[in-house]
N, C-alpha and C positions, 0 to 999 in steps of 0.2 A: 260753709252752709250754702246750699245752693236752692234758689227760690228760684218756680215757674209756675208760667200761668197765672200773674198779676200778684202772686205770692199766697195763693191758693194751696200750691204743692212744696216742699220741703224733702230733701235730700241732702245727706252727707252721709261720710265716710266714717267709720268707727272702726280703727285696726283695720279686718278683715272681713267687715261686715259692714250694712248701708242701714242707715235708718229714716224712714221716709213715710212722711205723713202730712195731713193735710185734706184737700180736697171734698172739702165742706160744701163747693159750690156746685157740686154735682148731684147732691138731695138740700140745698137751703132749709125745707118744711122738717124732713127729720132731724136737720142737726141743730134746728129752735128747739133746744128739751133742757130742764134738769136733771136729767135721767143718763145714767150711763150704759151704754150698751152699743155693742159692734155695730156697723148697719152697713149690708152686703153690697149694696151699691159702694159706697166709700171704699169698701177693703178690694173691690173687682177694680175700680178706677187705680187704685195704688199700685195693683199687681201690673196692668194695664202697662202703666206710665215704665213700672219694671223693666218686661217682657221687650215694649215694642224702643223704647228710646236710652234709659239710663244703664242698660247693661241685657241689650239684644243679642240672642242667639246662648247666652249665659245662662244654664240650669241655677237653679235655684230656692232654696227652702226657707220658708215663714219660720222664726223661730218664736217670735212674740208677737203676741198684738193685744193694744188696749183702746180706751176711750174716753175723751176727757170733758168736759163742760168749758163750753166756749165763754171766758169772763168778760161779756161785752155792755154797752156803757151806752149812754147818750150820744158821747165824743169819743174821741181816739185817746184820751189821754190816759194815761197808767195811773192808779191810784197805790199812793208810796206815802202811807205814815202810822202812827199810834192808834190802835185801835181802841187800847188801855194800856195800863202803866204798862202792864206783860208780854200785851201783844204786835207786833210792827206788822204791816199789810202794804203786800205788793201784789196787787190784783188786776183785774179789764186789762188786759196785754193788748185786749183787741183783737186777736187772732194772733196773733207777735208775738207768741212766748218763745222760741223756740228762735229769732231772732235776739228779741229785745233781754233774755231770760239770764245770759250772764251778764250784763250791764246793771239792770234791774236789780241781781240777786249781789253783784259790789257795791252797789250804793246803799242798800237797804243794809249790808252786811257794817258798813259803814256809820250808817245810825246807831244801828245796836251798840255798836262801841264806843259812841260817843258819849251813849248811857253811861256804860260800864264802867 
């Protein structure tokens, strides 16, 4: 996984294809929402970062896109435990899901078994 721009943007490799996302800090006011939905700015910024630096002069087609809610916190920290008996919560990544998201999802995977 490769992080730029203070770790704002996110880029890797998948097979034959890049998956890149990120770039929150180029609208801050729209991406403060509960609400999911694309927002033009963000998706021109990604294509941007495409075009001009991660794979210049390279045609290329959008095959997905989505939007996520940002789970942010007082602090930085991850929140990792029982919600109730049933439910285990790994949430507030911070903007670091996509970093922190397999670490995160083995320890939590971790607890449940411990249950088990």
């Amino acid at each position: 996984v490769f992080h730029y721009d203070k770790g704002y943007y996110y880029f890797r490799n998948i097979g034959e294809r890049i998956l890149i996302g990120g770039a929150r800090n180029a609208d801050f006011d729209k991406e403060q929402t509960d609400s999911f939905g694309i927002t033009d700015t963000i998706q021109n910024k990604l294509e941007s970062l495409l075009k001009e630096t991660i794979i210049p002069g390279i045609p290329f087609t959008v095959d997905q896109r989505w939007s996520g809610i940002m789970g942010l916190g007082k602090n930085k920290n991850p929140i990792m435990k029982w919600y109730n008996e049933n439910i285990y919560c790994a949430v507030r990544l911070g903007g670091m899901g996509i970093a922190m998201g397999s670490l995160i999802g083995k320890e939590s995977a971790g607890q449940i078994i411990k249950k088990l």
